[in-house]
C-alpha positions as CSV (number, residue, x, y, z in Angstrom):
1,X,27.3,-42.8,69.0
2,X,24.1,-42.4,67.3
3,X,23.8,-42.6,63.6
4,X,23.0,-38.8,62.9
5,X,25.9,-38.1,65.0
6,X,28.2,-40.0,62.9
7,X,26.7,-38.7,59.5
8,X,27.4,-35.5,61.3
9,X,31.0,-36.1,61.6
10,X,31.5,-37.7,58.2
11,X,29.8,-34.2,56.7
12,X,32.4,-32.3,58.9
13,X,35.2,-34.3,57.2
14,X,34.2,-34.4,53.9
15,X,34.1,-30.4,54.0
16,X,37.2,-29.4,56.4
17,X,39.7,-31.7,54.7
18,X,39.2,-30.1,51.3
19,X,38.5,-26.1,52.8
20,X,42.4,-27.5,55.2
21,X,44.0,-27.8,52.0
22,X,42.6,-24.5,50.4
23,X,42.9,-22.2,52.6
24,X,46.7,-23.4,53.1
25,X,47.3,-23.2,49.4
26,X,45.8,-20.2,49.1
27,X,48.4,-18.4,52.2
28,X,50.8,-19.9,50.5
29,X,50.2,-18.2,47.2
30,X,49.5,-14.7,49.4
31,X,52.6,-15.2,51.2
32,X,54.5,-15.3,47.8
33,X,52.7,-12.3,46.5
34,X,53.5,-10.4,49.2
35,X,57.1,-11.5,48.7
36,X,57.1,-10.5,45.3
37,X,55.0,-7.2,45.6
38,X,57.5,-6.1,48.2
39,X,60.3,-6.8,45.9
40,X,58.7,-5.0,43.2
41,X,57.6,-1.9,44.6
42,X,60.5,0.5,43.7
43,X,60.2,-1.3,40.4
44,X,60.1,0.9,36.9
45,X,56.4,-1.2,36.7
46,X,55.2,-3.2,33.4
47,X,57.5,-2.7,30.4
48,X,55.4,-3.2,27.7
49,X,51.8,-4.4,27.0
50,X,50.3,-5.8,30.1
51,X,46.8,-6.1,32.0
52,X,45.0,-2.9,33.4
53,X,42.5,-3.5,36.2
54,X,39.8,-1.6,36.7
55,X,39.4,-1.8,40.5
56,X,35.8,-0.3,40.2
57,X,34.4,-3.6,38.5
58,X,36.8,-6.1,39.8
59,X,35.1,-8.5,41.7
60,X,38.4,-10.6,42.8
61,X,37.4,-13.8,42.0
62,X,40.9,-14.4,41.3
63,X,40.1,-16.4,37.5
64,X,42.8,-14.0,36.0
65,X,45.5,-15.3,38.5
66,X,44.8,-18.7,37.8
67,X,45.0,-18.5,34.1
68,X,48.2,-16.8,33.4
69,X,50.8,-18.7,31.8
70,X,53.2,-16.6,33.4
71,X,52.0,-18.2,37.0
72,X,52.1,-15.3,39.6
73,X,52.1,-11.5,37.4
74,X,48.4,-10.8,39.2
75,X,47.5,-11.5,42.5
76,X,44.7,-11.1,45.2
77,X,44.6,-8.2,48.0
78,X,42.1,-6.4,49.3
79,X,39.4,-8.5,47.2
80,X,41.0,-6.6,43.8
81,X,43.2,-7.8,41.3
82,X,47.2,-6.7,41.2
83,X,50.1,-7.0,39.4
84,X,52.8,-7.9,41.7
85,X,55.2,-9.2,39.1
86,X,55.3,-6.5,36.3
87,X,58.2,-7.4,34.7
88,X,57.1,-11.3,34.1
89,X,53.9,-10.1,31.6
90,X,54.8,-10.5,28.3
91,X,51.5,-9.9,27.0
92,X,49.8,-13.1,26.7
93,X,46.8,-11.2,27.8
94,X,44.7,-14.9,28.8
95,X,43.6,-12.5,31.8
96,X,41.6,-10.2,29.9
97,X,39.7,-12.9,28.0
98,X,39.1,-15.3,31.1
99,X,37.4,-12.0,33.6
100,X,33.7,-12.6,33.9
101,X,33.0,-8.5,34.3
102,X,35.0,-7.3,31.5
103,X,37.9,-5.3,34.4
104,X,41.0,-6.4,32.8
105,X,42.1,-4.5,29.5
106,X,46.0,-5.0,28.0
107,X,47.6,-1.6,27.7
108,X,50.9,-0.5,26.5
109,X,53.4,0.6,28.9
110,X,54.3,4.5,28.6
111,X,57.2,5.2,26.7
112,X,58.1,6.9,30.0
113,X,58.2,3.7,31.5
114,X,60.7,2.3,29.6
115,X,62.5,5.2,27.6
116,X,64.3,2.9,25.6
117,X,60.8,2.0,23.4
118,X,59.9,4.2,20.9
119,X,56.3,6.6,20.9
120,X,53.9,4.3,19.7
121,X,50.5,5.5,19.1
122,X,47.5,3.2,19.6
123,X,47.8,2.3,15.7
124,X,51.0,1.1,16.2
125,X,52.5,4.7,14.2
126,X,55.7,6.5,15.8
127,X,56.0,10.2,15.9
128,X,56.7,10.0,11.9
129,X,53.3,9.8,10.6
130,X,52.9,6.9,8.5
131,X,55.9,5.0,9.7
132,X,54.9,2.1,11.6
133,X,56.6,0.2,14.1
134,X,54.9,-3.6,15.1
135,X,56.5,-6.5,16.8
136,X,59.2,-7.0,19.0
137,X,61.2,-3.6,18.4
138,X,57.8,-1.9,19.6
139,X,57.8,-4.3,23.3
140,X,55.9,-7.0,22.9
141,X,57.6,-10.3,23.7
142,X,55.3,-13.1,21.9
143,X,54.9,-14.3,18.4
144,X,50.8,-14.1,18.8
145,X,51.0,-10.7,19.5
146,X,53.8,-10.0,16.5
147,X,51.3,-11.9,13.9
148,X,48.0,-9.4,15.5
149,X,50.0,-6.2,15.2
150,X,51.3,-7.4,11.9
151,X,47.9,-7.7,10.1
152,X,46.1,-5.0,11.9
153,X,48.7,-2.3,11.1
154,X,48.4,-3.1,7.4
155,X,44.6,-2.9,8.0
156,X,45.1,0.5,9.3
157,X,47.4,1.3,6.2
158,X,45.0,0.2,4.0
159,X,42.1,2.5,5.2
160,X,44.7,5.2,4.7
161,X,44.9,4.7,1.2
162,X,41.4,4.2,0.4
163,X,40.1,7.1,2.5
164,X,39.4,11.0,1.4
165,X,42.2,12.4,0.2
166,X,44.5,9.8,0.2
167,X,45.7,10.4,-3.4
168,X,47.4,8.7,-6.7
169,X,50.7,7.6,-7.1
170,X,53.3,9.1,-9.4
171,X,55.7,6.5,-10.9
172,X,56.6,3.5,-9.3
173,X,55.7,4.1,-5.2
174,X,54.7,1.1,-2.8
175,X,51.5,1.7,-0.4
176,X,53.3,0.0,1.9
177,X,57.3,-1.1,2.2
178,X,57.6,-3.9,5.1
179,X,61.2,-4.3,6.9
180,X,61.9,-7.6,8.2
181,X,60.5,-10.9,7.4
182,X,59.9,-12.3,10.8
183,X,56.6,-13.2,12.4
184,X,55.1,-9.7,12.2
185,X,56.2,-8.7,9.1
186,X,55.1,-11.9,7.1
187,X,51.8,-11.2,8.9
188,X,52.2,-8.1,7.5
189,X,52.9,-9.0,3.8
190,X,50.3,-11.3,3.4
191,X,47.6,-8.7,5.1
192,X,49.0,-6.4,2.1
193,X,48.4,-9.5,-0.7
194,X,45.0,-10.1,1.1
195,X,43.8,-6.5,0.8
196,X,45.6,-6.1,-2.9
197,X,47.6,-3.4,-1.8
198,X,51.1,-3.0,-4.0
199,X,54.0,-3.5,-1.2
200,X,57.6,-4.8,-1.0
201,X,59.1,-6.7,2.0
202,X,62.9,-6.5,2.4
203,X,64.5,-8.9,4.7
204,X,68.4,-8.8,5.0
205,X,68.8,-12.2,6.2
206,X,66.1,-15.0,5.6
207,X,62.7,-15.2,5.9
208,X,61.4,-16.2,9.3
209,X,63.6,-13.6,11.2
210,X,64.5,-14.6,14.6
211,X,62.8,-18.0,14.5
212,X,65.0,-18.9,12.1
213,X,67.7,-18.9,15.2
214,X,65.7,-20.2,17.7
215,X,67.3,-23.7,18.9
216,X,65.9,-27.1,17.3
217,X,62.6,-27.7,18.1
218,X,62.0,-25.0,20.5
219,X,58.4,-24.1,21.4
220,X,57.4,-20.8,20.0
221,X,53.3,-20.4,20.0
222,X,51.1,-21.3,22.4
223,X,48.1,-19.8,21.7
224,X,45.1,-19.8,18.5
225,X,46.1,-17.3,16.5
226,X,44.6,-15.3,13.2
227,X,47.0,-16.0,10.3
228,X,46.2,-13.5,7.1
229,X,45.3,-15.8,4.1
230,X,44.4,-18.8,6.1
231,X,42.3,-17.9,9.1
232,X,42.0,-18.7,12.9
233,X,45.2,-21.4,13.4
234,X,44.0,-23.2,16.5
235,X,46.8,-25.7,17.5
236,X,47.9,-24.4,21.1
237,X,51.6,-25.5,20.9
238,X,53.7,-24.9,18.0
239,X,57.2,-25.3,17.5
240,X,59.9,-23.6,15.5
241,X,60.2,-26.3,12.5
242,X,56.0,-26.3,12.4
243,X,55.8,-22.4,12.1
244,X,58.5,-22.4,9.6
245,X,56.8,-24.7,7.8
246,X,53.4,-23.4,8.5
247,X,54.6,-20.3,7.1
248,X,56.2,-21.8,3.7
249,X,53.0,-23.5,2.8
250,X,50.9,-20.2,3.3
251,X,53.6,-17.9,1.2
252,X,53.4,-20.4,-1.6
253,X,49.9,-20.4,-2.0
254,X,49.5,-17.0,-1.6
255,X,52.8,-16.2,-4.0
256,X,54.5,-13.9,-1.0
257,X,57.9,-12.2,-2.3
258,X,60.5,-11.1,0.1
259,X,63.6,-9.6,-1.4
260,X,66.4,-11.2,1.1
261,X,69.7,-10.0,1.5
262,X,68.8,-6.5,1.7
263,X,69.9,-3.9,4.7
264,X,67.4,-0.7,5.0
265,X,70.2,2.0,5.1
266,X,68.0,5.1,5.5
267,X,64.7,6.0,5.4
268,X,63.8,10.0,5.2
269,X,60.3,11.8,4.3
270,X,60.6,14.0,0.6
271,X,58.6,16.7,0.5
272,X,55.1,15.1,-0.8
273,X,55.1,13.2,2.2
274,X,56.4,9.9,0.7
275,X,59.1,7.7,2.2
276,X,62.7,7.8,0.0
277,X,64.0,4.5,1.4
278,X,67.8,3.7,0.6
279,X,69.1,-0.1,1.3
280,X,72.1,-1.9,0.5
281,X,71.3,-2.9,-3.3
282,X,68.7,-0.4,-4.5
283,X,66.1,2.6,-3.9
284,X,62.2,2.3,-3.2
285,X,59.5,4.7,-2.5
286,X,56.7,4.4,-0.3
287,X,52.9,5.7,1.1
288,X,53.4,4.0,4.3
289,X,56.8,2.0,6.3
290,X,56.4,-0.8,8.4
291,X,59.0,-1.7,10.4
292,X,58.9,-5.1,11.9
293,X,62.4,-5.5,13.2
294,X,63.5,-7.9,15.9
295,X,64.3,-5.7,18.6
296,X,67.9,-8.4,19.6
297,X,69.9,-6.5,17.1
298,X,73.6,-7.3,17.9
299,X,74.3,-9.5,20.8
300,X,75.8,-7.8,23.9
301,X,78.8,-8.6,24.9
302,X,80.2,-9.5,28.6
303,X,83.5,-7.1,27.7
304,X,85.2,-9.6,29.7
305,X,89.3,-10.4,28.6
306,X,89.2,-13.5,26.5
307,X,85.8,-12.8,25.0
308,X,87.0,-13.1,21.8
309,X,88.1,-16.8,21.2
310,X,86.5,-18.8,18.7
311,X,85.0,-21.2,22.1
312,X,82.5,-18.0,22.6
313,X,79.2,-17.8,21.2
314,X,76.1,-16.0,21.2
315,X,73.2,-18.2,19.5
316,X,72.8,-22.3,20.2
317,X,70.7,-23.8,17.0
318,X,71.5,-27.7,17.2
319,X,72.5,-28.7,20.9
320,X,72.9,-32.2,20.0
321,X,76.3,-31.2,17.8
322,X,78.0,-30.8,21.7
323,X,78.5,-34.0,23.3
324,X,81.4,-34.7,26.7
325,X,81.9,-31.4,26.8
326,X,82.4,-28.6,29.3
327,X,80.0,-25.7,28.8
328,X,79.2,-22.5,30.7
329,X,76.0,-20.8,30.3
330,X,76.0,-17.1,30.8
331,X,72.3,-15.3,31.7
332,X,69.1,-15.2,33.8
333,X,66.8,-15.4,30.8
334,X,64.2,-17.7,29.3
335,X,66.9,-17.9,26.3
336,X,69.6,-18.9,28.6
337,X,68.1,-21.3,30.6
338,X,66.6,-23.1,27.7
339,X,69.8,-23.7,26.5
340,X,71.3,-24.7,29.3
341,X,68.6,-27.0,29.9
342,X,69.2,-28.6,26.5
343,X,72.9,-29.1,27.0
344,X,72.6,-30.5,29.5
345,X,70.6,-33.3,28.5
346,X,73.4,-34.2,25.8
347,X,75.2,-37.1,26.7
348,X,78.6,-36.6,28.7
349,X,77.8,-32.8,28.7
350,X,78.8,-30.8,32.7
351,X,76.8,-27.5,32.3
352,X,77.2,-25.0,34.5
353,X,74.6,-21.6,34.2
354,X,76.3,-18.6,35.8
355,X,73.4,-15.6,36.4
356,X,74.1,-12.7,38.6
357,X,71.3,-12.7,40.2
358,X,70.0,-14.1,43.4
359,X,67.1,-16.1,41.5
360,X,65.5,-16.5,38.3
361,X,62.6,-13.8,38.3
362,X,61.8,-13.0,34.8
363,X,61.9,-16.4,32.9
364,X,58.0,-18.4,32.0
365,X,56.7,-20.3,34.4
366,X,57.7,-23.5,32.5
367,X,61.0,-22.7,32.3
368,X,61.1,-21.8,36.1
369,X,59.6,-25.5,37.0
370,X,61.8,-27.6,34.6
371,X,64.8,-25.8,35.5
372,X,64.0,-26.7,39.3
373,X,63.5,-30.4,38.1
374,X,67.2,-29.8,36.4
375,X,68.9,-28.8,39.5
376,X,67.1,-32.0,41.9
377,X,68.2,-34.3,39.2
378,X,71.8,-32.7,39.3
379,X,71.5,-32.5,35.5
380,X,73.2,-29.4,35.8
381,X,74.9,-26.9,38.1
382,X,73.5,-23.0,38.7
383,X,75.6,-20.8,39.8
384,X,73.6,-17.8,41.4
385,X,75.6,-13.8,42.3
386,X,78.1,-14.9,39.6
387,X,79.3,-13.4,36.6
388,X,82.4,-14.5,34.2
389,X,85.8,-12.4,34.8
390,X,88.1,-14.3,32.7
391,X,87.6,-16.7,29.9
392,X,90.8,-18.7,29.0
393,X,91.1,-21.3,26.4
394,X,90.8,-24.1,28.7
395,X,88.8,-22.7,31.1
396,X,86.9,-20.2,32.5
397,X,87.3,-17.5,35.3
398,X,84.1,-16.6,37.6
399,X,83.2,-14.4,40.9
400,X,80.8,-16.4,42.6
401,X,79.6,-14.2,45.8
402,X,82.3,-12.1,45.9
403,X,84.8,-15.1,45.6
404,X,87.5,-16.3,42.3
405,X,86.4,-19.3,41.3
406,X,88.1,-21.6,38.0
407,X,86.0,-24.3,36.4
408,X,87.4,-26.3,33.1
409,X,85.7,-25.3,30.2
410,X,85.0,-26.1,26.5
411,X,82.5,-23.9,25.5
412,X,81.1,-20.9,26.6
413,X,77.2,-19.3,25.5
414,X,76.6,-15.7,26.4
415,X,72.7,-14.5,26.6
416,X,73.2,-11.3,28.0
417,X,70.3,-9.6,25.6
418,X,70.8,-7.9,22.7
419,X,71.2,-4.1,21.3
420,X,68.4,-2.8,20.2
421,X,68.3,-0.7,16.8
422,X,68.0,2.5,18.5
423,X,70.5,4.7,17.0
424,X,69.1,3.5,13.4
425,X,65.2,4.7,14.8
426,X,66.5,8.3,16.2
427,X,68.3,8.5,12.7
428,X,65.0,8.3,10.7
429,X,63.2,10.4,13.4
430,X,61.8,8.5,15.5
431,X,61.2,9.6,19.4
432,X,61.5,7.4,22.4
433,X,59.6,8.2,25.9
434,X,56.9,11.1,26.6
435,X,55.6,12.9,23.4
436,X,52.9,15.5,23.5
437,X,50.0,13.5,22.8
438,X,46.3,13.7,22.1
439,X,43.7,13.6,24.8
440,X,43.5,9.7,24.5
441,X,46.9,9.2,24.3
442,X,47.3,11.6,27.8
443,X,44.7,9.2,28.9
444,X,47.0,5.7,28.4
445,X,49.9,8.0,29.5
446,X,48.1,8.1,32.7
447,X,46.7,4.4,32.8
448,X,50.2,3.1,32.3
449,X,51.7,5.2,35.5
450,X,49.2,4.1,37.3
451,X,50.5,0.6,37.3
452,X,53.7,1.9,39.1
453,X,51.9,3.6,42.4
454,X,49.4,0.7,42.5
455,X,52.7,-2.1,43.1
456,X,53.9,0.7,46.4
457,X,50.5,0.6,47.2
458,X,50.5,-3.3,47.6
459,X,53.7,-3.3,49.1
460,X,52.4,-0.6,51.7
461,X,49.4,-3.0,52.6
462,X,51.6,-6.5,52.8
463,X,54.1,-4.4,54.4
């Protein structure tokens, strides 16, 4: 063999190993994407904010699949861009930074889409003018996006009151009253202090809302973030006791007041167009209402018999308090598996995680991987097409696949979501799903229901 033969082959090797591996990584990835789109496609589509590809520029190079925390919401087909798991996109929106041609934007779902959000406007305003809604209760699943729609409401509030017209106050009236002390309404509060506008936050438990109930050292931001007061926060991971303490230093310096302990009872409009709010200890008056509510509310129940003993519980704060004990997880979600996962690396600990469903679909891609590792390492037991029946005082009564089936039991967690505020928004006035809306607004109306018909589109091609 001559010598240029030989280079010849070496060439061919160096190049087909590496395309081998590719190309069969890449129809793997299709394969699951067609999977998934197929699944999908009789789906309700995105329920909150979410990518919008503009098929027109999109160039499918695929960067926006690759960078997605969520691993596998966008895909690849036809040389465009797709969402093929709607429901996994919780707004991170990495996508829309990392396209080189500018086609991804992050929308907000229509209220159609999911009728139990309220109208939101692009400002973030429900159908009450001047009552805001930003945060959790408004879709959006992540602290980053809580802190953003936090600062730029009150941004929005503050033009308000320094534009034409905007008017003088008679006795003592807030520009701006802030419900809830969590992420978005501390980002809200210190956007107020920043732009010297005269508010009042009222929180009815303690400040740092929901993170205040997340489990020990739970990891809660990810991403840089623009905190009012302090500017662009650039550490990428963040936990629960770092925020909380992040947040203290910030408050102190910038002499933040939350009055705690207070319940907003009622909020109605008087007839000069300012807000009468009624709580549980006194009465305020307001320009403009932000409400920056988690959206958990009160923990649903299973309504199962048994439900009731003291062994039941809906939040987990310290895991290492429950050692050599026998623990059932109930739920599918991010929340549930996380504390399973933590249980069960307590010493002595047999966790079983009962989830109705056939799979885990709408958990982070993190989550979905270290629960996997769980299950090899027989760290714990899942229990898939089962739900609870009974719960007795000494153990616990499931229907796995249609079958009875009694484990012992010590402890039982329920994460079966929470009940949204509703009733409390449609008593103040608020509207959920379609409105009459402007000619933008009929324009996102449209962009959002596109997402739907584009997933039975995909699952029409794959099909």
């Amino acid at each position: 063999m001559s010598f240029s033969t030989a280079a010849l082959f070496v060439y061919v090797f160096i190049v087909a190993v590496p395309l081998f591996f590719y190309v069969r990584r890449h129809k793997r990835k299709e394969a699951l994407a067609r999977e998934a789109a197929k699944r999908n496609a009789d789906s309700k589509g995105p329920q909150a904010q979410h990518p919008h590809i503009d098929t027109g520029n999109c160039i499918g190079c695929g960067t926006c699949t690759e960078v997605c925390p969520e691993g596998d919401v966008l895909a690849i087909f036809g040389g465009k861009a797709v969402i093929v798991n709607p429901h996994k996109c919780i707004g991170h929106g990495v996508c829309a930074e990392a396209c080189p041609v500018g086609a991804i934007t992050m929308v907000m779902a229509s209220p159609s889409v999911s009728a139990d959000l309220p109208y939101l406007t692009p400002e973030y305003e429900t159908s009450v003018p001047n009552l805001f809604i930003v945060g959790e209760l408004g879709g959006l699943a992540l602290i980053k996006n809580a802190i953003n729609q936090g600062r730029e409401c009150v941004d929005i509030i503050g033009q308000r009151r320094q534009g034409p017209g905007a008017g003088g106050s008679v006795g003592e009236v807030y520009d701006v009253l802030i419900v809830g002390a969590g992420p978005a309404g501390i980002s809200a509060s210190l956007r107020a202090i920043e732009r010297q506008l005269n508010y009042v936050t009222l929180e009815q438990d303690e400040i740092g809302g929901t993170v205040t109930k997340y489990p020990r050292q739970k990891l809660v931001l990810t991403r840089p973030v623009e905190f009012p007061l302090y500017g662009k926060f650039n550490k990428t991971e963040l936990s629960k006791e770092d925020l909380l303490t992040f947040w203290q230093k910030v408050m102190q310096r910038a002499d933040f007041k939350a009055r705690t302990g207070e319940r907003v009872t009622d909020i109605r409009k008087e007839a000069d167009g300012i807000f009468a709010v009624a709580t549980t200890k006194n009465q305020y008056r307001a320009h403009a209402v932000v409400l920056a509510l988690g959206r958990g509310g009160t923990p649903r129940k299973l309504g199962v018999k048994g439900e009731e003993l003291p062994k039941v519980m809906y939040r987990l704060i310290e895991a290492d308090h429950y050692t050599n004990k026998k623990i059932l997880v109930v739920g599918g979600g991010d929340s549930a598996v996380e504390v399973a996962m933590g249980l069960a690396y307590q010493k002595g600990n047999q966790v079983t995680l009962s989830y109705r469903q056939t799979t885990f679909n709408r958990i982070k891609e993190r989550n979905a991987q270290r629960i996997e590792e769980c299950i090899r390492k027989r760290k714990l037991q899942v229990l898939f097409e089962s739900a609870p029946v009974e719960i007795k005082p000494e153990s616990v009564v499931l229907k796995v696949k249609g079958e009875t089936q009694e484990i012992g039991n010590d402890y039982v967690w329920v994460f079966a979501g929470g009940i949204p505020p509703n009733d409390f928004l449609k008593k103040v006035g608020i509207h959920f799903g379609m409105l009459d809306v402007t000619a933008e607004g009929g324009k996102e109306e449209k962009q959002a229901r596109a997402e739907k018909p584009q997933l039975a589109e995909v699952a029409a091609v794959v099909g």
